[in-house]
N, C-alpha and C positions, 0 to 999 in steps of 0.2 A: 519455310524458305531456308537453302542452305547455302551457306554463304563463305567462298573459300579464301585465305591471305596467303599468299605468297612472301613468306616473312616470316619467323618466330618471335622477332625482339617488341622492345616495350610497347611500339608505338600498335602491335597487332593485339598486345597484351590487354590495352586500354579500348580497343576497338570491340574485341569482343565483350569486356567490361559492361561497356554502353553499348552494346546491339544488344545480347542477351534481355535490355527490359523493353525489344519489341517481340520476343517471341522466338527470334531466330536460331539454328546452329551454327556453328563453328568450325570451318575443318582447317589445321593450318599445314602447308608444304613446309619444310624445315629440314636442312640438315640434323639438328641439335634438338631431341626430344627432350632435353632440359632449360631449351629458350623461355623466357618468362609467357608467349602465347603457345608455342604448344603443349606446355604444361597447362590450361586450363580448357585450351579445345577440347573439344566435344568427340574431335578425332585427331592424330596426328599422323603427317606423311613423309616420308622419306622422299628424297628427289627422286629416290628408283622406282617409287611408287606413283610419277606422275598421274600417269592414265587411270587410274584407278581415282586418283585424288580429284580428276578433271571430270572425270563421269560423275561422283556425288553431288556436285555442285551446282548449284543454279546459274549466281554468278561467281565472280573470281574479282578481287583488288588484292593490292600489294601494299605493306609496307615500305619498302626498301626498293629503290634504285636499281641496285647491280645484281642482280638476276640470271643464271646461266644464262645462256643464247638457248640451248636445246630447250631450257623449261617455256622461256617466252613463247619459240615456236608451237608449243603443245596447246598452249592457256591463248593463244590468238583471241578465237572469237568471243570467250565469255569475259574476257578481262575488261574491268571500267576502274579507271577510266583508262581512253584508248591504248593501246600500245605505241603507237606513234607517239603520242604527249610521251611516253616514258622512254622509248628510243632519244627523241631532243633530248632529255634530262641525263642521260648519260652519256653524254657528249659536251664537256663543257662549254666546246670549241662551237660545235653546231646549234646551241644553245644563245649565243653569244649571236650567230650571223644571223639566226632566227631574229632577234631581237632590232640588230641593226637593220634587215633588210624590210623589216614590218614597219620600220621609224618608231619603234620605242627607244626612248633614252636610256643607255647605260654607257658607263665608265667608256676612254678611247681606248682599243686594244688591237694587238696585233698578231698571228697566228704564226706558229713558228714549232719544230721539230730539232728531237734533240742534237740531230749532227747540226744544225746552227743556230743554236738557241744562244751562243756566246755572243755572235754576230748580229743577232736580229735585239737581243736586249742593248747592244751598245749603242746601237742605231736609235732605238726607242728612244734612249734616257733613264736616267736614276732620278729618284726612286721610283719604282715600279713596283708589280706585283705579277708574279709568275706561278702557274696554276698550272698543275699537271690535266690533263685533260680526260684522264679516265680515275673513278675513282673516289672522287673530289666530296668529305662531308665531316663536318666537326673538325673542320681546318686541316685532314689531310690534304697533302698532295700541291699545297698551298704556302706561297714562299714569297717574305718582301725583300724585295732587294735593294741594296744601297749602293754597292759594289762591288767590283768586276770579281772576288773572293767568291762571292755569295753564290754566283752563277756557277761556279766552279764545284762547289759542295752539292747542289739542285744537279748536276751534271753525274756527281757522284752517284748521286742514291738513283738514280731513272737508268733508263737502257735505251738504244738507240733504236730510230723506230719512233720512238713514242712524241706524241703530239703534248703541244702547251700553247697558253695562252698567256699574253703579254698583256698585262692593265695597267692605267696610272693608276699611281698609290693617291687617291680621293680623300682627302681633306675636309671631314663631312661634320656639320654639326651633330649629327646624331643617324644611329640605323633603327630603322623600325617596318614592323612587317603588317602586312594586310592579309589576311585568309579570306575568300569567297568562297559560296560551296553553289554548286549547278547540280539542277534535278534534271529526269529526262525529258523534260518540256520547254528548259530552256529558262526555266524562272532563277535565276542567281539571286543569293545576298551574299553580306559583306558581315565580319566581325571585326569588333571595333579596333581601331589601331594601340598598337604595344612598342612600346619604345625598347631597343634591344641593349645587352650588357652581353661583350664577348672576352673571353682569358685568355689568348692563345689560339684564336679562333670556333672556340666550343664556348654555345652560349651559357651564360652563366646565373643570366636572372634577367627578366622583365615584369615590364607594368603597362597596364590599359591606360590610353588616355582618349578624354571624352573629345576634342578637338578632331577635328576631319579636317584632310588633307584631298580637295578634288579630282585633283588631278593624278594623285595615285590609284583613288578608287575607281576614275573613268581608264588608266590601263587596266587595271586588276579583271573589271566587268568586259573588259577589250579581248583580253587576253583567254578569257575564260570562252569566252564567243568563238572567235577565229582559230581557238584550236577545237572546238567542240564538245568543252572537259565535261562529262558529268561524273560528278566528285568534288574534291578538294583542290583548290589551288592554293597553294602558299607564297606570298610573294614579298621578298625582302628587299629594303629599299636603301637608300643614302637621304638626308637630305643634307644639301651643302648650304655652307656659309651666306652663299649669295643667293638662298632659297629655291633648288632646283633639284627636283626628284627623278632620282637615278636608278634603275634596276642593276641590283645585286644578282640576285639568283630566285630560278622559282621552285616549287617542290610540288608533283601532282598527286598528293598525300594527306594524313593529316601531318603535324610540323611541332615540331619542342616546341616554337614559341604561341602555339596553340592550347599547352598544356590548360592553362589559368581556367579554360573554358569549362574544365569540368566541373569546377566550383562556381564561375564568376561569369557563366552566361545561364539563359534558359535553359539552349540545348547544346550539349558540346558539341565542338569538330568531331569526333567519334562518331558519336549518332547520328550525324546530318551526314555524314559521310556515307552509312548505312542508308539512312534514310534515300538518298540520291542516290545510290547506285540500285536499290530494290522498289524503285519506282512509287516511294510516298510522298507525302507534301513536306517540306523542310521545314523543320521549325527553326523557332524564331532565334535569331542571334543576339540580340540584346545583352546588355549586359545587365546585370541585376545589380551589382557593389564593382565600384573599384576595384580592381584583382592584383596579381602579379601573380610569380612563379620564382623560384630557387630552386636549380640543379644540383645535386649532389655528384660529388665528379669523384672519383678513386678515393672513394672512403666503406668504409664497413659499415653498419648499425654500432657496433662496438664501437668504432672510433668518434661517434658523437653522443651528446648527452641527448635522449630524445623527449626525456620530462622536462628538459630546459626548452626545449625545441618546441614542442606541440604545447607547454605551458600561455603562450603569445594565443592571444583570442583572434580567432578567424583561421588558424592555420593546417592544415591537412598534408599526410605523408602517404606516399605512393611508394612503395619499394619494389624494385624490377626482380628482385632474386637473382641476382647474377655473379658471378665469380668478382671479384674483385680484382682489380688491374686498375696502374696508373691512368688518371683522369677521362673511366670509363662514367659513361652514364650511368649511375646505379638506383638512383632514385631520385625525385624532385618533390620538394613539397609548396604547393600551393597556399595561396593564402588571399583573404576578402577583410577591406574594412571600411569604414564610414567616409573617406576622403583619400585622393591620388594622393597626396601630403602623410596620411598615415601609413599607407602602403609604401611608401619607400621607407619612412621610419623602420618599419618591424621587416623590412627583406635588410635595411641595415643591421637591424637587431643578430636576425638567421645568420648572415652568412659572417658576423663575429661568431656566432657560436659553434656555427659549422667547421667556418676554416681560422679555428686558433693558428693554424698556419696555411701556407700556400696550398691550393689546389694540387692532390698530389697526382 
């Protein structure tokens, strides 16, 4: 089986990772034959090379969202999961009425364009949260507003034309994400719930926890149905103070806060994500130990100690290989131990050691 990403970054890097121990090849499309996945495919394609890329293939997934228009065009019918699911996902805006016109819960928001975006946020109320509508991931694009200044600077940086979306700023005891994965027969599970830690909007570190939440998991199972995903869904949540689960955003992928799974399930997102789009039986999601995950954000190997780092028992380093820039992805490292309780101890341990200063 050969099996194509539309993608070169981490999240195809670790895909092929875990496909590779069922047998499969790799081919990845990529601008960048230095991306951390198509450095390890099996082949690498250039976008000019679609047709050629489209023909090797059996099937076709994506890493990553925003995708030319002409490549989608090309990758139609072998792409899983659907193209539709990934057309909603790049539309913050259609993503949003998708959700409210289906009667899933999320935040109250209002649609609105940059010639009146001044006018449609006054209306709304402060504080809010204003979301550029194309684009939108590891908090670009993504703006909370207090006052009438703030609209004025968001005005700045965008061009006219463009669509945004108006949220209340949600007041939430905690975020945390659900992942389901769907075979082509329609059998879904669920991996266990992660409580989220975000810095500026780019997550920063989470943890498993063994408690279920029903009514997230009966959207999660909802949502994966009625849009016909086979593959991954990622679905990140609110829960508020007065106990009331809210959809955030969903991702038809595997997801950062999926990372943990490579250690700290049977079978990771990766694999079941292989596994589901090349027609095998998914395996099992369980979780085997308590997990979590730390992101490494705009640092080098040089800028951290990593015998101080990997010295902590249960912990494991991913490195993407990639150019270093301010608070880019560069690596995460995982980690498992005998109790939720201890797993937040040693991710406080990590990210003193990581970041003797701020995320840079």
């Amino acid at each position: 089986m050969r099996v194509g990403i539309l993608g070169g970054g981490q999240l195809g890097w670790m895909t092929i990772l875990e496909g590779r121990k069922l047998g499969f090849e790799f081919f990845v499309l990529d601008p960048d034959p230095k991306a951390p996945a198509s450095r390890i495919a099996d082949r690498w394609f250039s976008p000019e090379e679609a047709e050629d890329f489209i023909k090797a293939c059996h099937v076709i997934t994506y890493e990553f969202e925003h995708i030319e228009e002409d490549i989608l065009e090309k990758v139609y019918d072998l792409t899983t999961p659907s193209l539709n699911v990934l057309e909603l996902k790049r539309s913050r805006i259609r993503e949003k009425e998708f959700y409210r016109k289906a009667g899933y819960p999320t935040p109250e928001f209002v649609v609105a364009k940059w010639e009146d975006l001044k006018e449609k946020v006054q209306s709304f109320g402060f504080p809010c949260v204003v979301k550029a509508e194309r684009l939108g991931y590891d908090g670009k694009g993504q703006y909370r507003v207090y006052y009438k200044e703030d609209v004025e600077n968001i005005i700045k940086n965008h061009s006219p034309g463009e669509g945004f979306l108006i949220e209340r700023l949600i007041d939430f005891s905690f975020e945390f994400s659900l992942i389901g994965v769907r075979d082509t027969k329609g059998n879904a599970r669920l991996y266990p719930i992660t409580i989220n830690h975000h810095e500026n909007g780019i997550l920063l570190y989470n943890s498993t926890r063994q408690f279920q939440l029903k009514e997230a998991e009966d959207i999660v199972f909802s949502l994966m149905e009625s849009l016909n995903l086979v593959g991954l869904l990622a679905v990140e949540f609110f829960y508020t103070w007065d106990g009331k689960v809210l959809i955030n955003e969903f991702a038809p992928r595997p997801h950062n806060t999926g990372h943990y799974s490579l250690d700290g399930c049977y079978t990771s997102q990766f694999e079941n994500l292989i596994r589901a789009i090349c027609g095998m039986p998914l395996g099992s999601t369980r979780l085997k130990a308590p997990s979590g995950m730390v992101n490494i954000l705009g640092l080098s190997l040089e800028d951290m100690d990593l015998n101080a780092l990997l010295s902590i028992e249960g912990t494991k380093l991913y490195w993407y290989g990639k150019e270093k820039k301010p608070r880019r992805k560069m690596g995460h490292i995982n980690l498992v131990a005998n109790t939720e309780q201890e797993v937040e101890e040693k991710i406080e341990r990590l990210i003193n050691l990581i970041y003797s200063h701020e995320p840079s």
